[in-house]
matplotlib code that plots the C-alpha trace (Angstrom):
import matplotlib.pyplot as plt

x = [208.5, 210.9, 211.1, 213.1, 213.7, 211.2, 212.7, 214.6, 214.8, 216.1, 216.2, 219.2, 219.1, 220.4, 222.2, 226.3, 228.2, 231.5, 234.4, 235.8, 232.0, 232.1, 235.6, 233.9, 230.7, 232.8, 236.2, 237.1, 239.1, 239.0, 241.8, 240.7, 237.1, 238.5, 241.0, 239.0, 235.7, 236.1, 233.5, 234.3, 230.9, 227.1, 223.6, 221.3, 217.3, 216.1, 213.8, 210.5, 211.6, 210.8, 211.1, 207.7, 209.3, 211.9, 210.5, 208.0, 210.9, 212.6, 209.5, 208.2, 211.7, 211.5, 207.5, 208.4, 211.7, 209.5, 206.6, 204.3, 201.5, 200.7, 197.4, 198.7, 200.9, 199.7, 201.5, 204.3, 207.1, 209.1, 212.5, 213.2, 214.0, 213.1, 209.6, 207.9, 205.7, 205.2, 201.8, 200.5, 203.5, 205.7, 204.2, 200.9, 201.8, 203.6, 200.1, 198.6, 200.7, 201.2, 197.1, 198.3, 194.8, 194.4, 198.2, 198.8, 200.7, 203.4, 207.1, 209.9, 212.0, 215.3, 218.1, 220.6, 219.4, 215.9, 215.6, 217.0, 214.1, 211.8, 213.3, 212.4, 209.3, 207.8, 209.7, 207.1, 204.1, 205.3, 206.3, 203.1, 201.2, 199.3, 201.1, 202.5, 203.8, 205.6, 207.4, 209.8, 211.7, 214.8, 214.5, 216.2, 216.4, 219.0, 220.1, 216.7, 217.8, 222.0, 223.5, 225.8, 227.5, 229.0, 231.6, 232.6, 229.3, 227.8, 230.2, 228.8, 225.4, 223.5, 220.0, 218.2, 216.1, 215.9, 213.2, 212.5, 209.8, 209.5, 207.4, 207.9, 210.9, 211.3, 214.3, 216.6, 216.0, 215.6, 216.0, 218.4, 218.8, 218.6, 219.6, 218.3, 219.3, 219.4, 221.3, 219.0, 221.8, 223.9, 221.1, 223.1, 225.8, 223.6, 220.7, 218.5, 218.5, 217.9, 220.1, 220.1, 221.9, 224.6, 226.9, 229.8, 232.0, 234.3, 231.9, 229.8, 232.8, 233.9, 230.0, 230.1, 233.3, 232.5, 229.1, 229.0, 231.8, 229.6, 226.5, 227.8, 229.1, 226.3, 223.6, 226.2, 226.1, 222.5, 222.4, 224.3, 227.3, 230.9, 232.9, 233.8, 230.2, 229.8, 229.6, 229.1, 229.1, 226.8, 227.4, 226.1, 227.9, 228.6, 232.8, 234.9, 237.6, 233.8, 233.0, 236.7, 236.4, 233.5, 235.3, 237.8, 236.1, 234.6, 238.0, 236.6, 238.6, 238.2, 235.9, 233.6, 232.5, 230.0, 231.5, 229.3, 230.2, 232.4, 229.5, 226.6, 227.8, 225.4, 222.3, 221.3, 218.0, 218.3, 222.3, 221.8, 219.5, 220.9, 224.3, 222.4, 220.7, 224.3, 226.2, 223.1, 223.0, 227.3, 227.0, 228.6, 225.9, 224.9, 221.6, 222.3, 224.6, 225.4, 224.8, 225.1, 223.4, 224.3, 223.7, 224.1, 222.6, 220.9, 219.2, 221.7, 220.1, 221.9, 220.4, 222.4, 220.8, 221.8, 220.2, 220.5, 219.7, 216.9, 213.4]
y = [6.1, 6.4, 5.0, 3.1, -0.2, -3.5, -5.0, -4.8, -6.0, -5.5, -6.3, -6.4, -7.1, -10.5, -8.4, -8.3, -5.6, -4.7, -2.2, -4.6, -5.0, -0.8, -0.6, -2.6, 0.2, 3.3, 5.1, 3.7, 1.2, -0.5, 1.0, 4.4, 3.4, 1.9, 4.0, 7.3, 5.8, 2.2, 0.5, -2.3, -4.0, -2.5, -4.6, -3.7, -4.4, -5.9, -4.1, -5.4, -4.6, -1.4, 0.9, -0.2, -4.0, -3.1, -1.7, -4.3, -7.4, -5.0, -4.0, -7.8, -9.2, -6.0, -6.9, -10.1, -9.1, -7.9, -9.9, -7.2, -7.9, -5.3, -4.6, -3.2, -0.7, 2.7, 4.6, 3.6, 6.1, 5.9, 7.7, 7.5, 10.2, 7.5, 6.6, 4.2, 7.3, 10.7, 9.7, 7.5, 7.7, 4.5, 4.5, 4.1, 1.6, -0.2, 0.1, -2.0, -4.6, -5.0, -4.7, -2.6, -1.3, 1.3, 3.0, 6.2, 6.4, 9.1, 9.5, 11.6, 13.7, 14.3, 12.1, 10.3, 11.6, 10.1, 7.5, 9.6, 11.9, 9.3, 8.0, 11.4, 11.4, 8.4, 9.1, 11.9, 9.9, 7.2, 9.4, 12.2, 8.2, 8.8, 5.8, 2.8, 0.9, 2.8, 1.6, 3.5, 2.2, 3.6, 2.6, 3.7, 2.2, 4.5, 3.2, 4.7, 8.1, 7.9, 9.4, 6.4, 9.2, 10.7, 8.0, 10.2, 9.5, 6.4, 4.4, 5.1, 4.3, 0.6, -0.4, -1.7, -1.0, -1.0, -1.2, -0.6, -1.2, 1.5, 1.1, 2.7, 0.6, 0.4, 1.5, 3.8, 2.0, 3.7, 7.5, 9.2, 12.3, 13.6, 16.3, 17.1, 20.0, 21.8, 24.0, 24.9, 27.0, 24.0, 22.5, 23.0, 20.6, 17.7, 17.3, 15.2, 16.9, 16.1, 13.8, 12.0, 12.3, 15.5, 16.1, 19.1, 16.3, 18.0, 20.6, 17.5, 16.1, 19.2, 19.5, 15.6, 15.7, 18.8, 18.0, 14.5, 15.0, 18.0, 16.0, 12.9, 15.0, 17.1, 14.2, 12.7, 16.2, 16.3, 12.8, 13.9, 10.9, 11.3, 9.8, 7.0, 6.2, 4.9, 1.2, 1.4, 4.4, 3.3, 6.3, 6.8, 4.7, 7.2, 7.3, 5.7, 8.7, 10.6, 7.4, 7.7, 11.5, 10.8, 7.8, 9.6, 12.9, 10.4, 8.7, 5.1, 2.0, 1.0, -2.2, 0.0, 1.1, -0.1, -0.8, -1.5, 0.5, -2.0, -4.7, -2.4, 1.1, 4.5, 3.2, 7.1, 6.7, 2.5, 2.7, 3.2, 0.5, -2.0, -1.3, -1.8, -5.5, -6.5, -5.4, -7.2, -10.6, -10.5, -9.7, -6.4, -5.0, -6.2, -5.8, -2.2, -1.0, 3.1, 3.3, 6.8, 7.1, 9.7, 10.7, 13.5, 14.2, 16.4, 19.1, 19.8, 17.6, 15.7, 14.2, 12.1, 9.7, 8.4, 5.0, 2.9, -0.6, -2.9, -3.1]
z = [-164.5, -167.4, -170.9, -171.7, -174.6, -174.4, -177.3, -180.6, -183.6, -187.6, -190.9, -193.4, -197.3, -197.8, -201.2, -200.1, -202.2, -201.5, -202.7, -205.5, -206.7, -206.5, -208.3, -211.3, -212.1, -211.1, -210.9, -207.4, -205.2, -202.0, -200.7, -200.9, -199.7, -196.8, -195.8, -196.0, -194.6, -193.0, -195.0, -196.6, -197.9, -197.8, -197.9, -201.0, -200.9, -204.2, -206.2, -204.8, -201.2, -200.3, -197.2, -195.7, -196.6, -194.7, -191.5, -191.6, -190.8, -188.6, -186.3, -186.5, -184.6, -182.1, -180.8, -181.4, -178.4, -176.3, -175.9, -177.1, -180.0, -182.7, -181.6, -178.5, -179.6, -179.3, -181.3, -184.6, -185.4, -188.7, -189.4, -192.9, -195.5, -198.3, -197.9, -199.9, -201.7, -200.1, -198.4, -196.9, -194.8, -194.0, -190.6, -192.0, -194.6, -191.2, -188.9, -191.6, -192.4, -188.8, -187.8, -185.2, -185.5, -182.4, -183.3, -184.2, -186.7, -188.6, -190.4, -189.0, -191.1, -189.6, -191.7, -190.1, -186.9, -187.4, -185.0, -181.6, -182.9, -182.6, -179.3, -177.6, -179.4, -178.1, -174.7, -174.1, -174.8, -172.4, -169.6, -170.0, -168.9, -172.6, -173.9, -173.0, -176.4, -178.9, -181.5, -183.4, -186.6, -189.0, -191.8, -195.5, -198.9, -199.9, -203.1, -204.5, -204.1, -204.5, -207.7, -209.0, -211.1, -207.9, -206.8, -203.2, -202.2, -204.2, -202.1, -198.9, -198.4, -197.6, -197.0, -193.6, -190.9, -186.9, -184.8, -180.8, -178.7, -175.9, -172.7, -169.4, -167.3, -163.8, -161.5, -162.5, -166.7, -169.4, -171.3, -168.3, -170.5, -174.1, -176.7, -179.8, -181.9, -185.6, -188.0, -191.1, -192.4, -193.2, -195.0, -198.3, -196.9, -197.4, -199.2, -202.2, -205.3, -208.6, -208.9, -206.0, -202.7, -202.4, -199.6, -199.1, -197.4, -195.8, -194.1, -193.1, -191.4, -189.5, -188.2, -187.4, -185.6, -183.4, -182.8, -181.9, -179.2, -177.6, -177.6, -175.8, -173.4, -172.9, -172.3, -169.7, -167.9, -167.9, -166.4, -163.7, -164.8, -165.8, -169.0, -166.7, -166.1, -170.3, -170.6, -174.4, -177.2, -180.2, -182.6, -186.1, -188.4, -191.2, -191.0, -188.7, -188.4, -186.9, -184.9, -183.7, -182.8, -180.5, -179.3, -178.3, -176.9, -174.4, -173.5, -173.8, -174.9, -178.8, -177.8, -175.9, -179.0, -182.0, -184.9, -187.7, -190.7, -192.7, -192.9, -193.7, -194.6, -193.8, -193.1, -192.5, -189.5, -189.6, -188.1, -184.9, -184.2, -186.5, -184.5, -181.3, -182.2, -183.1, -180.4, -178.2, -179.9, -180.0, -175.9, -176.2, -173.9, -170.5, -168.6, -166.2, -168.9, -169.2, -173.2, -175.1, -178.6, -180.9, -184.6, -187.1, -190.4, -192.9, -191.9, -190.1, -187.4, -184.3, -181.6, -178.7, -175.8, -172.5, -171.9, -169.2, -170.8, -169.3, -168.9]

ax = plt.figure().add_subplot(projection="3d")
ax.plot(x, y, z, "-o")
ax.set_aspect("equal")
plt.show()
């Protein structure tokens, strides 16, 4: 039996700040936002919400989705690169406010790719038979670690988080295929330091572009299914000229596609899954559907999914 997605669910900052609000603190515009990133407004968490805060609304909607109660979950899984504190780890600080009281509980580290980490993480514990509720949550509050002084990468990042509920599914549901991958050597393209958040933009969009492409077709190849075969392509929503690439590698019309980044910006781990409860709620996915997930971040890290969507 595969896994596969019980429920979803998410939580964005009620905090709306857009590119005029941006042009007003630093030496930018909204033209040249826009036209080199597609983002046109980003969600900010106050400062007494936190990441835990965060993944806390987000994993409440997703067991709340699908009918599943917090003492049943056997293990939680948090992407974030912005926890709360080093330790405890979000996930831990998530078990508790939840009283998921028998889960497991621990953070992965992999960026922007964080939540296909977790995916394939809890897809092993469902399909080995040791588990049957997972839930997995990205989650960032980014603004804690951007450097406002850098105005080519202050502009890009939001706050949020997504959650899933994974269970085994019946039929031919669920995780078809997966791939996950790393490149330490490009860990200098994007990184924290000092400062805050640094990133070698144009090697980050050369790596995107290639990579995303290759990944979307490799999990389809691995699945046994064709371009044709996609219903829906949720990508990371870091750029929409990188969401375009993949877009295009795969052939698919523009509305087959998620399309998130104007509203919330990068999101980094939360993106994906945020993108996903949107696109479900707006009916842009349909019980049976062909979905491929796929992300890219620091690390370097990628990771890409084929999911057929249902319980």
């Amino acid at each position: 039996m595969r896994a596969g997605a019980w429920g979803i669910g998410r939580y964005i900052p009620d905090h709306v700040v857009t590119n005029f609000d941006l042009e007003k603190k630093m030496d930018t515009s909204d033209e040249w936002i826009r036209t080199r990133t597609g983002i046109e407004e980003r969600r900010y968490a106050g400062d007494d919400v936190d990441t835990s805060d965060m993944a806390y609304g987000a994993a409440v909607k997703a067991l709340d989705h699908a009918n599943v109660k917090a003492e049943d979950l056997d293990m939680i899984l948090v992407a974030t690169v912005t926890p709360d504190q080093p330790f405890p780890t979000v996930a831990c600080m998530l078990q508790d406010k939840l009283g998921a009281k028998k889960a497991a509980a621990m953070d992965v580290s992999a960026a922007c790719a964080g939540f296909m980490y977790g995916m394939i993480t809890a897809k092993q514990f469902i399909e080995n038979g040791d588990y049957k509720h997972v839930l997995v949550v990205g989650v960032e509050k980014l603004t804690k670690i951007t450097n406002w002084d850098d105005r080519n990468t202050a502009v890009l990042f939001g706050d949020g988080a997504g959650a899933m509920v994974l269970g085994p599914v019946e039929g031919d549901k669920g995780i078809l295929s997966f791939e996950l991958g790393s490149d330490g050597s490009g860990g200098d393209h994007l990184y924290q330091g000092a400062d805050g958040l640094v990133m070698n933009g144009r090697e980050v969009f050369k790596f995107a572009v290639r990579q995303m492409g290759e990944s979307c077709i490799n999990v389809l190849e691995k699945a046994g299914l064709a371009k044709e075969d996609v219903d829906y392509l949720i990508p990371h929503q870091a750029n929409i000229r990188i969401m375009e690439a993949a877009r295009q590698r795969l052939e698919l019309p523009i509305e087959k596609m998620s399309k998130t980044v104007h509203k919330y910006g990068n999101t980094s781990a939360a993106s994906i899954p945020i993108s996903l409860v949107e696109d479900l709620e707006n009916g842009k996915i349909k019980e049976n559907d062909l979905l491929v997930m796929v992300g890219f971040g620091g690390g370097l890290t990628w990771g890409a999914i084929a999911i057929r969507w249902g319980k």
